[in-house]
C-alpha positions as CSV (number, residue, x, y, z in Angstrom):
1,X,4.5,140.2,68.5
2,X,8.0,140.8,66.8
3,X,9.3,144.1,66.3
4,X,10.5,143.7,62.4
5,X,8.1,143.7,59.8
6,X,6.5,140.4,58.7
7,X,7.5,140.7,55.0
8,X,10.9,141.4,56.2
9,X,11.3,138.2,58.6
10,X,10.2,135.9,55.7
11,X,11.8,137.0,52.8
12,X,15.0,135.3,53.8
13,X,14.0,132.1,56.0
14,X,16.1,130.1,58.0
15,X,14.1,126.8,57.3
16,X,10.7,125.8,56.4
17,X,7.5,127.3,57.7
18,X,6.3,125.5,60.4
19,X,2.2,124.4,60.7
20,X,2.2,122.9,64.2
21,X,-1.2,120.6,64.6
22,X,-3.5,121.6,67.9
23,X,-3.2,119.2,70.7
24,X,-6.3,118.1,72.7
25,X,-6.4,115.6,75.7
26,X,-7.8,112.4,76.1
27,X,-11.7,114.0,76.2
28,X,-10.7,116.0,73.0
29,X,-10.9,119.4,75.0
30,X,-7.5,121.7,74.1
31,X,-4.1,120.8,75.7
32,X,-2.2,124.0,75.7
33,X,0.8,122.6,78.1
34,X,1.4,120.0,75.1
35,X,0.8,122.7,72.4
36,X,3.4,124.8,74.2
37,X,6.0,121.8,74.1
38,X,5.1,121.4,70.0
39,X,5.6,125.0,69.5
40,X,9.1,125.2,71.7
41,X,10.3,122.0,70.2
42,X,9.8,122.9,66.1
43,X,11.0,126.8,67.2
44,X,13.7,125.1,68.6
45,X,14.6,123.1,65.7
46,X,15.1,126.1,63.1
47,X,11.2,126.4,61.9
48,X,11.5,130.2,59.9
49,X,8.1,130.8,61.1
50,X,5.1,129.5,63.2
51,X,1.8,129.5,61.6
52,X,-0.6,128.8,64.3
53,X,-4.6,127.6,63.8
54,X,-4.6,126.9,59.8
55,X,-5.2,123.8,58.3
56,X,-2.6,121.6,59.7
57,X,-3.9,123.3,62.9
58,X,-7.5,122.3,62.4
59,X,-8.6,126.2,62.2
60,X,-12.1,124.4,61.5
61,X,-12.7,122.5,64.5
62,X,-11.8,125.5,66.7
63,X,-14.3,127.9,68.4
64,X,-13.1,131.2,68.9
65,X,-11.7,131.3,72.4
66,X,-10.3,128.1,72.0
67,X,-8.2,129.5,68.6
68,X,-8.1,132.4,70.6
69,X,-5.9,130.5,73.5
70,X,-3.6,128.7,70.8
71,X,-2.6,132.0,69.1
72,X,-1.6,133.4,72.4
73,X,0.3,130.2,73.5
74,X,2.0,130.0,69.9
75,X,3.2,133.6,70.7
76,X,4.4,132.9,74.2
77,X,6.3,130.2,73.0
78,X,8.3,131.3,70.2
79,X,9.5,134.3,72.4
80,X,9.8,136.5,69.5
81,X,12.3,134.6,68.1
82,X,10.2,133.8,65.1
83,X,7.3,135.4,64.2
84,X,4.1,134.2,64.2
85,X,1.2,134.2,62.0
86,X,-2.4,132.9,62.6
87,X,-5.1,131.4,60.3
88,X,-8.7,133.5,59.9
89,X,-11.5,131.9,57.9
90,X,-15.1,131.8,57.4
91,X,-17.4,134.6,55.8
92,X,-16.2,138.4,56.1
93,X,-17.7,138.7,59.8
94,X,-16.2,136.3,61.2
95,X,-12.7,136.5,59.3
96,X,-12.5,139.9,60.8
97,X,-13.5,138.9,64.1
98,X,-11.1,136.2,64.2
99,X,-8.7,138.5,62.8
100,X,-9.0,140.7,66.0
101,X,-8.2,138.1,68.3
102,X,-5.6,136.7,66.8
103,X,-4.1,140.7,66.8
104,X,-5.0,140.6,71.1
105,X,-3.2,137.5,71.2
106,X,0.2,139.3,69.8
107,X,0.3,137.4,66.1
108,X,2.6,139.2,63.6
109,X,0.3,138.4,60.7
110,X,-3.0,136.8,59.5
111,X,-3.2,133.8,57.0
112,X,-6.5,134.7,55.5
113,X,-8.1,131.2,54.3
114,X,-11.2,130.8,51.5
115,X,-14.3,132.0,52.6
116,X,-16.9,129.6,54.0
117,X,-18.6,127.5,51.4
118,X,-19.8,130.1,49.1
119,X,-18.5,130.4,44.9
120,X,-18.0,133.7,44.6
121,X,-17.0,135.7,41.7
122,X,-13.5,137.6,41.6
123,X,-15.0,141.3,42.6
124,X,-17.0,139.3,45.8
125,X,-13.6,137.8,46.8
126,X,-11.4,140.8,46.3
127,X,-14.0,142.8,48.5
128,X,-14.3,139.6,51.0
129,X,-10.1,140.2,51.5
130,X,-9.9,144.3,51.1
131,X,-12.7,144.2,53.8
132,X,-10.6,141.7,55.8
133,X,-6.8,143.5,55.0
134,X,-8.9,147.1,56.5
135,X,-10.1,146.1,59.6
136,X,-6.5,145.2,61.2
137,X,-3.1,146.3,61.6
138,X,-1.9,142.6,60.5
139,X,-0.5,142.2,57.2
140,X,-2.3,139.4,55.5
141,X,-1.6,136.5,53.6
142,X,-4.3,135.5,51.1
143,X,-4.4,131.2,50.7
144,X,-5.4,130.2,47.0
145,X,-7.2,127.3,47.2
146,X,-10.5,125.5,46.8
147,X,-12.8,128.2,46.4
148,X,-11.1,131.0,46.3
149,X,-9.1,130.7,43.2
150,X,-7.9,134.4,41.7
151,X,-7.0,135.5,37.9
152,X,-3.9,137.1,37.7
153,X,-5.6,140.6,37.7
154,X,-7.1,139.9,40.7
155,X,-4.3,139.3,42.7
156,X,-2.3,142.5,41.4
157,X,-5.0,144.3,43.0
158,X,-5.2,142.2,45.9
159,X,-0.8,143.3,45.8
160,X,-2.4,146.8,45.9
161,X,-4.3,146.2,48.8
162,X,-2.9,147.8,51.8
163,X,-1.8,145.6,54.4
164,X,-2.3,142.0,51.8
165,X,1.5,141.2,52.0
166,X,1.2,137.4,49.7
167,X,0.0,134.9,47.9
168,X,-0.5,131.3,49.6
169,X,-0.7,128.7,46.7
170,X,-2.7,125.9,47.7
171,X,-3.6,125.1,43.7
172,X,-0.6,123.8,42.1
173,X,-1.1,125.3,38.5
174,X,2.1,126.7,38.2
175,X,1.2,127.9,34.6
176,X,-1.4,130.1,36.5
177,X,1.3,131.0,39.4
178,X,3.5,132.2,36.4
179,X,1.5,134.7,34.8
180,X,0.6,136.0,38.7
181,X,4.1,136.4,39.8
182,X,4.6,137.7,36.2
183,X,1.6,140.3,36.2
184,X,2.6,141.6,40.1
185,X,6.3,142.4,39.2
186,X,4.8,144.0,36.3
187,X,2.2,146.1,37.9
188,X,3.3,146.6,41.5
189,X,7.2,146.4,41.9
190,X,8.0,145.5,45.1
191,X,7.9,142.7,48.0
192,X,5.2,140.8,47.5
193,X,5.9,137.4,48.7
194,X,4.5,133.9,47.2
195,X,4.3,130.6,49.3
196,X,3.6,127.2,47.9
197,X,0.7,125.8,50.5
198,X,0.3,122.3,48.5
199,X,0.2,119.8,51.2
200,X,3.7,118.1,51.6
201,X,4.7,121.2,49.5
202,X,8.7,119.6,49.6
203,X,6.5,117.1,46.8
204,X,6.4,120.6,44.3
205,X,8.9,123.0,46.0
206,X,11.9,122.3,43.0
207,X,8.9,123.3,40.5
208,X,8.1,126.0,42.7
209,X,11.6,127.2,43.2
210,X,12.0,127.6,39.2
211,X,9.3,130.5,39.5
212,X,11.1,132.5,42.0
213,X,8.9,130.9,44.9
214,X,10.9,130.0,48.0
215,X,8.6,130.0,50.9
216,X,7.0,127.1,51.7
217,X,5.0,125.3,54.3
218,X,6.0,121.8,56.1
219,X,4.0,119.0,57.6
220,X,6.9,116.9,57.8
221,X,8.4,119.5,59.8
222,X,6.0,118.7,62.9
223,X,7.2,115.5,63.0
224,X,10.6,114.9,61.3
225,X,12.1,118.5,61.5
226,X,15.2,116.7,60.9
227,X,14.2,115.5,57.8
228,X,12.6,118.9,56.5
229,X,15.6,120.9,57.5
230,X,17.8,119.2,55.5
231,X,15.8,119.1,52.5
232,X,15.6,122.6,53.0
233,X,19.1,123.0,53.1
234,X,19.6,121.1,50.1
235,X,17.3,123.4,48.2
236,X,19.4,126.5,49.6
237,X,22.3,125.1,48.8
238,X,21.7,123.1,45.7
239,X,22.1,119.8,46.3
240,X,20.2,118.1,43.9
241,X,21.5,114.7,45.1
242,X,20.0,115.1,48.6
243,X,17.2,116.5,47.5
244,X,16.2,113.7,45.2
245,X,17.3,111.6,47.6
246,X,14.9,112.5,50.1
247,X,12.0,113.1,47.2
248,X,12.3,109.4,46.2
249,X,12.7,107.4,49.3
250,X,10.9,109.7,51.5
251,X,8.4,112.0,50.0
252,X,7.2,110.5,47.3
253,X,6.1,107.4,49.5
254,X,4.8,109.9,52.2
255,X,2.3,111.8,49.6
256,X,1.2,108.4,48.2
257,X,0.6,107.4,51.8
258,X,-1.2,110.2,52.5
259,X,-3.6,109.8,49.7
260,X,-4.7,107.1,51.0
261,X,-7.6,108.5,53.4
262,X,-9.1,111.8,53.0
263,X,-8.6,114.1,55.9
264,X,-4.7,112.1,55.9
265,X,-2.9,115.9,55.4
266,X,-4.0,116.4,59.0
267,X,-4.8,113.2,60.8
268,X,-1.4,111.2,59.2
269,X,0.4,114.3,60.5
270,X,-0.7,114.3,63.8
271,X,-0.1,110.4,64.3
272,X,3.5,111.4,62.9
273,X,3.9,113.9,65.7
274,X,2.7,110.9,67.8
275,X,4.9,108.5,66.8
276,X,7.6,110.5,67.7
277,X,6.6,110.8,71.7
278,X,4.7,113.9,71.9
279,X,0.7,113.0,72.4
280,X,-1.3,115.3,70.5
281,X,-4.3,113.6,70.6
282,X,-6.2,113.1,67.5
283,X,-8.2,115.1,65.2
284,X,-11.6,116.1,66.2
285,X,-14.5,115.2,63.6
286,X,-15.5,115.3,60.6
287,X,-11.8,114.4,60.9
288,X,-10.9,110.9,61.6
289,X,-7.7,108.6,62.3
290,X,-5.7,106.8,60.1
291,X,-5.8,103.5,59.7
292,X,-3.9,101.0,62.1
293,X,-1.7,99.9,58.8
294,X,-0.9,103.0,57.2
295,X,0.1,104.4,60.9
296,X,2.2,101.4,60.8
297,X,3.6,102.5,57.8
298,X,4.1,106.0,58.5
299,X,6.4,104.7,61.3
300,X,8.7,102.7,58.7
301,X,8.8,105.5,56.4
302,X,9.6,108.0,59.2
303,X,12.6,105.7,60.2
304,X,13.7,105.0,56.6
305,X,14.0,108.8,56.1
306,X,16.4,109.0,58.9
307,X,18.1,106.3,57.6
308,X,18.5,108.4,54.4
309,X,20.0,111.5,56.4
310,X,22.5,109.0,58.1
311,X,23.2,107.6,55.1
312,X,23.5,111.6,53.2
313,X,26.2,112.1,56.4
């Protein structure tokens, strides 16, 4: 666990947040040596933070000492020099239970994901998260998304919550992230911090960036941290030119890749991470692989965005 606060550490990142996939051997059982390496190597690279067991993760697919293991190892190997914040999920229960292991393991924070299956009305989620945020000492993250969709109300008391430190945006309605961020700095002055979750958020993040929401998460940055940094660095710095650079010769094809297989946000990711020589295994059902093609055209695109960052230099 790092000693500064968690709203502190993100409020000003280095790079993009970093969503390292879960490794498993050739049987499919966990491979923590690898997972170490993955964590080292994107820590290593500049990642701001390391969000262990989410959805790039495959949070789903892991039982509890198995998540437990991966938090721990996520911990060990950014050393504190980054902090580190784990995924909890499910119904109430078991979101708090998870949430206790991923404190034992030393995490710095919880990324608290929809609840299990279940439509439930705004007071059933607000208790499902209050009930979450007061059985640990980790500040939480709430992830909009799917089911768990909040009014604007809802998430100013969810801003009151002790211990609910942000917003996860996994919606992309940025007419409804207006009014939020416009109701919390109304209602409850202070740091509460947004994130845009969409998957291949770079895609949104100039959008994003226009309502005062810097934090976002990376899949590229698993497997072209290269590429993510400097897209990064050309939103920091603002360097339109690079940045729509990359957006049209490198995202843009990448997110039309990736719709082309469900499950891709994950599985296209982890071949990615493949592709560039660490073997992460693949995803575990109801997962499945990508198609021979599109892997073959994941490793084009990967080496044309590199081309693009040689080209920006």
């Amino acid at each position: 666990m790092t000693p500064a606060p968690l709203t502190e550490r993100l409020s000003d990142p280095r790079g993009p947040l970093f969503f390292p996939v879960t490794a498993y051997g050739p049987g499919g059982s966990l491979d923590l040596d690898t997972y170490r390496t993955h964590v080292r190597r994107g820590v290593a690279a500049g990642a701001a933070a390391v969000f262990a067991c989410c959805g790039t993760g495959e949070f789903h697919a892991l039982l509890p000492e198995e998540f437990e293991a991966c938090v721990r190892v996520a911990v060990e190997a950014a050393e504190g020099r980054v902090p580190v914040v784990a995924g909890a999920g499910y119904g109430t229960a078991l979101a708090v239970r998870y949430a206790g292991l991923a404190a034992g393991a030393g995490a710095d924070g919880l990324l608290a994901m929809p609840p299990y299956l279940v439509l439930a009305d705004q007071e059933g989620l607000l208790r499902h998260y209050r009930e979450v945020a007061a059985a640990t000492d980790l500040p939480v993250i709430v992830y909009q998304r799917d089911n768990a969709l909040f009014t604007p109300a809802t998430v100013v008391e969810l801003a009151r919550t002790d211990g609910v430190i942000g917003l996860k945006d996994g919606l992309g309605d940025l007419d409804l992230m207006q009014r939020i961020v416009s109701a919390v700095r109304t209602e409850v002055p202070g740091d509460f911090l947004y994130f845009n979750g969409l998957p291949t958020a770079e895609q949104t993040q100039l959008a994003y960036r226009a309502l005062g929401i810097t934090l976002y998460s990376s899949a590229v940055f698993c497997f072209a941290p290269e590429i993510a940094l400097a897209f990064h660095r050309a939103l920091e710095t603002g360097d339109q030119a690079t940045a729509h650079r990359l957006l049209d010769g490198f995202y843009r094809p990448f997110v039309e890749l990736r719709a082309q297989g469900r499950g891709y946000a994950v599985s296209l990711v982890k071949a990615g991470v493949r592709l560039r020589g660490l073997d992460v295994g693949e995803v575990r059902p109801p997962l499945h692989e990508p198609a021979e093609e599109h892997v073959k055209q994941l490793a084009r695109l990967i080496e044309r965005g590199y081309e693009l960052l040689e080209e920006d230099a």
